[in-house]
N, C-alpha and C positions, 0 to 999 in steps of 0.2 A: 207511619208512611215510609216506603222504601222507592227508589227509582231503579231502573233498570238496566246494567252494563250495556257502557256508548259502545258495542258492536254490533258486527252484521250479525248477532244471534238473536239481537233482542228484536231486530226487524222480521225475521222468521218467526217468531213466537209471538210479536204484537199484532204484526199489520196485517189485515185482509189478506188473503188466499187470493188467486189469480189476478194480482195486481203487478204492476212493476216492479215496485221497490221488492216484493215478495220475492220473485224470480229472480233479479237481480243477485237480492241476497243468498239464494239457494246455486247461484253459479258461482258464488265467492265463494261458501263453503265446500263445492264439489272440488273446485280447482285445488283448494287449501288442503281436504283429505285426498284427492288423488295426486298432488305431491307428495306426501307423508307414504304414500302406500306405495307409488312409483320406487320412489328411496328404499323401503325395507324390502323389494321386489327384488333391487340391484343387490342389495347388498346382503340378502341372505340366501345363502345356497347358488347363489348364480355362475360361480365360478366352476360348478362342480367337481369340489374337493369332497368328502367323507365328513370335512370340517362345517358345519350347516352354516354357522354364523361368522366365520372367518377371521377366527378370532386367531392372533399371531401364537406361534411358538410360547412367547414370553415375553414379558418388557421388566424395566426395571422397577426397583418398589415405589418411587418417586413416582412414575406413570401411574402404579396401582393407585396409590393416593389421590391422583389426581381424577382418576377415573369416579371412585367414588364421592369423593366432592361432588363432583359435577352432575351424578344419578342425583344426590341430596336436591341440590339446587336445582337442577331441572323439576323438579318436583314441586317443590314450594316454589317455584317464579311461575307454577302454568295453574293461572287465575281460571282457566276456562273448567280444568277440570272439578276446581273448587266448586265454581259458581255452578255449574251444571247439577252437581249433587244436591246441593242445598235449594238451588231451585227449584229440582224435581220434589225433593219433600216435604218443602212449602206448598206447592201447590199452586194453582192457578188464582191468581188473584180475586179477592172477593168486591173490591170497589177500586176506581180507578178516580183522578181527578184529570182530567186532559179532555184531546178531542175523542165525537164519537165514535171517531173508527175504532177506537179499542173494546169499544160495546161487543163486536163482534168473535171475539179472541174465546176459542173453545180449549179444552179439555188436552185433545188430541194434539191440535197445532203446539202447545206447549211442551207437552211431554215428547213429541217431536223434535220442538229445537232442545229440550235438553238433554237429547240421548246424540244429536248430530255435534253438541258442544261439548259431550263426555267423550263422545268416540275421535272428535279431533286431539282434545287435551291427552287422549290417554297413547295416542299414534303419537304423538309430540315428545312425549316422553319417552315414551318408548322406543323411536328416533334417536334419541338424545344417547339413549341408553345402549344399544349396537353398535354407534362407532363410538360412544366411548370405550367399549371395552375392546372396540379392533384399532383403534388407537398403537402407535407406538413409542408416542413424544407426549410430554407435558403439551407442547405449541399443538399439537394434533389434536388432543382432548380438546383444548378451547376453543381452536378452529372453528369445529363440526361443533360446538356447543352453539355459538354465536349462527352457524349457516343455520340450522334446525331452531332457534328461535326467530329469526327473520321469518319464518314460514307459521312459526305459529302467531305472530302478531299480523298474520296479512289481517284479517278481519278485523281488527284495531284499524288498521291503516284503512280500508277500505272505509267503512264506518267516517272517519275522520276527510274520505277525500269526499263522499258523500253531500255532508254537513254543507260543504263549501261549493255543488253544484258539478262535480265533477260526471255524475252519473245522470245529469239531467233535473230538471225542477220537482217532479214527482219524485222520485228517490232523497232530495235534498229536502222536500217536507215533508215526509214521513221520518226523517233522518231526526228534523229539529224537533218533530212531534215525538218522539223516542225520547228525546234528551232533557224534555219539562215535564212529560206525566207524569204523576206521583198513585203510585198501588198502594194499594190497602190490604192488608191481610188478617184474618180471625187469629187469634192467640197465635201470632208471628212472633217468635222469641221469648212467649210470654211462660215460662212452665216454672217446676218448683224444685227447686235446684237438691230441696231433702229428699225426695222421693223417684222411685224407677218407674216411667210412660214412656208411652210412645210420644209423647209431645217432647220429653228431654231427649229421645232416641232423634228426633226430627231436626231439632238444633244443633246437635252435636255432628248428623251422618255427615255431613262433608269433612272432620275433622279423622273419623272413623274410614271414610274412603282415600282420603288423602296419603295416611299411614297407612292402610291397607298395601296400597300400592306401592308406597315403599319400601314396606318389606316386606314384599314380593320380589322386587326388582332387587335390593340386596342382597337377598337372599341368591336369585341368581347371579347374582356377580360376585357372592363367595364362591360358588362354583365354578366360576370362569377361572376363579384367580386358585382355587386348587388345584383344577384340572389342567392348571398352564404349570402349576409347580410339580406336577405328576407323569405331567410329561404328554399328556393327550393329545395335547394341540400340534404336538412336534412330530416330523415324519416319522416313521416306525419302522419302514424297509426302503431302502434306494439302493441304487444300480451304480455303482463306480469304475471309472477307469481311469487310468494314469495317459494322460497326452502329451506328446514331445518330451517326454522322458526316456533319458539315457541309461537310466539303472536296467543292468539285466535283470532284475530281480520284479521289473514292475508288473508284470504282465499275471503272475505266480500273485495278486492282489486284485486282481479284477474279478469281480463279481456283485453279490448282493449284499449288505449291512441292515443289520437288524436293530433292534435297542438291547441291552444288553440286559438277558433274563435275570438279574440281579437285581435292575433297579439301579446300578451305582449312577448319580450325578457328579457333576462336578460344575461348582457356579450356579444352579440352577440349569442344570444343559445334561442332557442325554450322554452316553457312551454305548456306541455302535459297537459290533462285532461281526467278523465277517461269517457269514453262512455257510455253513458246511467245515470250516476249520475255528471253532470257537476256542476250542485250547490253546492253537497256533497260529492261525491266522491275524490279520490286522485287526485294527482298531483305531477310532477316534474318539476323542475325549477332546474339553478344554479348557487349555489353563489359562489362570485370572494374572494370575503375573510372570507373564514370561520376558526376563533382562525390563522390566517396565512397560512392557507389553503385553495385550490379550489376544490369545487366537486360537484357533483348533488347531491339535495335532497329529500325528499320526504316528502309533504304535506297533507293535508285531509282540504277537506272544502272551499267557497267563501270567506270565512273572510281571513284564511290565502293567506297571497302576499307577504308574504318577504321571501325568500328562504333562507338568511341566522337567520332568527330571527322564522318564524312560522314552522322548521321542527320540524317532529318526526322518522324521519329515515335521512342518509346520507354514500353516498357511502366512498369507499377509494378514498386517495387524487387521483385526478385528473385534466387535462385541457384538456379531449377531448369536440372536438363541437357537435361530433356523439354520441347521447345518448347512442346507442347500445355499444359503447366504453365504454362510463362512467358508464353504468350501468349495462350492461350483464354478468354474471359470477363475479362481483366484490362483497367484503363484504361489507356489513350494519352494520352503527352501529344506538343506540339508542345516542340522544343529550349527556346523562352521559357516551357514550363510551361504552356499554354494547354490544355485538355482535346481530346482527339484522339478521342475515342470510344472504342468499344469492337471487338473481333474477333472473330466466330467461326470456329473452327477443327475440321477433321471429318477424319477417314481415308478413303482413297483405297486399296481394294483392287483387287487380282483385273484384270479388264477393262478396270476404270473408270480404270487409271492411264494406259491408251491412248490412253481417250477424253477423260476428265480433266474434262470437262465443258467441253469448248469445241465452238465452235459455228464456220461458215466467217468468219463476222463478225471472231473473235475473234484473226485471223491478220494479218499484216501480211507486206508484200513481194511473191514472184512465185507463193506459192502460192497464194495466194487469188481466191478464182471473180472472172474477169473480169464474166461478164454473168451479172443475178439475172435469174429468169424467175418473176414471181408469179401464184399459179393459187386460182380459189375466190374466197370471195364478198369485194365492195367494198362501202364502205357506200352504199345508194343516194342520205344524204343530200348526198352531196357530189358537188356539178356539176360536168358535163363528164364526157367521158370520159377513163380512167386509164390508164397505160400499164401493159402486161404486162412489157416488158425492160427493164431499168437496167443501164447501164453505168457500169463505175469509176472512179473519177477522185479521184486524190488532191489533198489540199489542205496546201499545205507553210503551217504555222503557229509556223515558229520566231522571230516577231516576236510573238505574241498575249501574254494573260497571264500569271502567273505558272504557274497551272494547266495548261496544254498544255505538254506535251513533247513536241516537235517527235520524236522516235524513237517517240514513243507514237502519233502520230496515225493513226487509223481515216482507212479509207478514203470517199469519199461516192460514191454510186451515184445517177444523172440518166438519170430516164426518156426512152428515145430518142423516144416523143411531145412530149417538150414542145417548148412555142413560145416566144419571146422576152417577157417580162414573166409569166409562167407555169410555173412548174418542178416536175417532180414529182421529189421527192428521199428518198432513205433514209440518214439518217444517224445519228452516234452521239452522244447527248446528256452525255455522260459519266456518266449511269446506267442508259439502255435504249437499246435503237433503237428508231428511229421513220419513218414513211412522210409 
């Protein structure tokens, strides 16, 4: 003799079709799955990012740890999924001892509630399982562990408020008639433990689906946790500029950052390089100890590789993995501590990672337009006439001040009109160009 789990599943699977308590129980379980489903609605893809499941940058190993605990547990604490398996391949009960309404209990009705008890238990874990891996705190894993089980015991609770007359008289005796019938089953448990059947296959399948599922789910969460150490998760082009900064030199570092075709990390953390000048241009990285401090910082040039020894700028302390954390809106200083400004930091989709926001200007070397050809209006206050063509010509400045870096220098363009004591020029101020 076996009895029947005190929830609303076993009212969906014992009691008469178009009754109360039936319908009753069939709004508990809708409400129950479409919270679960509402949840993994929000929180997958809905932001749209590229990133499906929203899984962070990176967290610490502590988090990682914590993360998979809490798959394990989720798993073995959700009775529903158990029970639903082993029900289904038990079978429908062959004698019952109780009232006769259970005389009526078909085939269908059963294998009904245990596919609506397999599909809650298996959203529940599953639940369980998406913010723990979007988690970024030990406190955050448990949080959403403890919110996501409150949901899968509603039907416990319900079941229990039942009992006690909460849903009405009808609901409250079918509740108590639930809770004394005792089933009977043909060779329920009964197989031979030397030999391979379907009858040992039948005893064991909830032990078999149980595991199944879990490593399933860990297995995806080895992939979460390499593809966060690989760097997937983390933005891969953004769009920078220096704000309220004094250095003339800023403006000569504005554009798009890539990850750095190397692969080099540092800490677990990306290093950017900027687009279109990867030999020369800037660069972020970040270092784990900097004076006893963590933060991104920022670089110029191939020689520099030590993020805490070759900066010239560095944010405030920090330990995010998301550059756009550590670096957007946050202040700069210079290595002696002097205020550096600040950064804006923006995403680079789709199209724009081609174009990036560069301009012919903004190239250096042999691809860059020899002859400008300018068309449309001149201002008329300005005497003489202008030239239409300008030709390139670079100007080598590795003697200048500390500001110019000779691998950074823009090219100057000389109108083929001019005359001697007279020059028409377009060059780069290190914050615009100008004619």
């Amino acid at each position: 003799e076996y009895e029947l789990p005190q929830d609303i599943y076993s009212v969906v699977a014992a009691w008469p079709p178009k009754s109360r308590p039936f319908f009753t129980a069939l709004l508990v379980v809708s409400v129950q799955i479409a919270l679960f489903l509402l949840l993994l609605t929000d929180q997958i893809g809905s932001k749209g990012d590229s990133d499906l499941i929203n899984v962070p940058a990176n967290v610490p190993i502590i988090v990682h740890a914590a993360q998979a605990l809490a798959t394990i547990i989720a798993i073995m604490d959700q009775d529903d999924l158990r029970s639903a398996i082993e029900a289904f391949f038990d079978g429908l009960p062959t004698r019952f001892k109780g009232d006769v309404a259970f005389q009526g209990m078909g085939k269908v009705q059963w294998n009904f509630a245990c596919f609506v008890r397999f599909l809650q238990g298996f959203l529940s874990v599953f639940a369980s399982f998406i913010l723990a891996v979007q988690s970024k705190t030990v406190f955050d894993v448990l949080l959403n562990f403890l919110g996501v089980k409150f949901v899968s015991e509603l039907d416990d609770l319900s079941f229990s408020l039942s009992l006690i007359g909460y849903f009405g008289s009808e609901c409250e005796r079918a509740s108590k008639k639930i809770a004394e019938v005792q089933f009977q089953q043909d060779n329920r448990n009964k197989v031979d433990e030397t030999s391979w059947n379907r009858f040992w296959f039948y005893k064991y399948a909830h032990v078999f689906g149980v595991f199944g599922v879990l490593a399933f789910l860990l297995a995806l969460f080895f992939w979460v946790l390499i593809s966060q150490n690989n760097g997937d998760f983390s933005p891969q082009v953004f769009w920078m500029e220096m704000t309220d900064s004094d250095a003339p030199f800023a403006a000569l570092f504005k554009g798009c950052y890539r990850v750095s075709p190397s692969g080099t990390r540092h800490d677990r953390r990306l290093e950017y390089e900027q687009m279109g000048f990867e030999k020369s241009g800037g660069k972020f990285a970040f270092c784990g100890d900097l004076g006893g401090e963590q933060a991104w910082t920022f670089m110029i040039g191939e020689s520099a590789t030590d993020p805490c020894r070759d900066y010239i700028g560095r944010s405030e302390p920090t330990t995010a993995y998301n550059i756009f954390d550590g670096v957007g809106n946050a202040q700069w200083f210079a290595p002696g501590g002097q205020s550096f400004g600040s950064m804006e930091v923006s995403k680079v989709l789709g199209v724009g990672v081609n174009a990036c926001g560069r301009t012919p200007f903004d190239q250096t070397g042999a691809n860059i337009c020899e002859q400008l050809k300018f068309e449309g209006h001149i201002d008329v206050s300005q005497q003489g006439s202008r030239s239409k063509f300008f030709d390139k010509v670079f100007l080598n400045n590795s003697d200048s001040t500390v500001y110019t870096y000779p691998a950074l220098t823009h090219p100057i363009f000389v109108g083929n009109s001019s005359i001697p004591g007279r020059y028409d020029l377009v060059f780069f101020t290190g914050k615009s160009w100008v004619l």
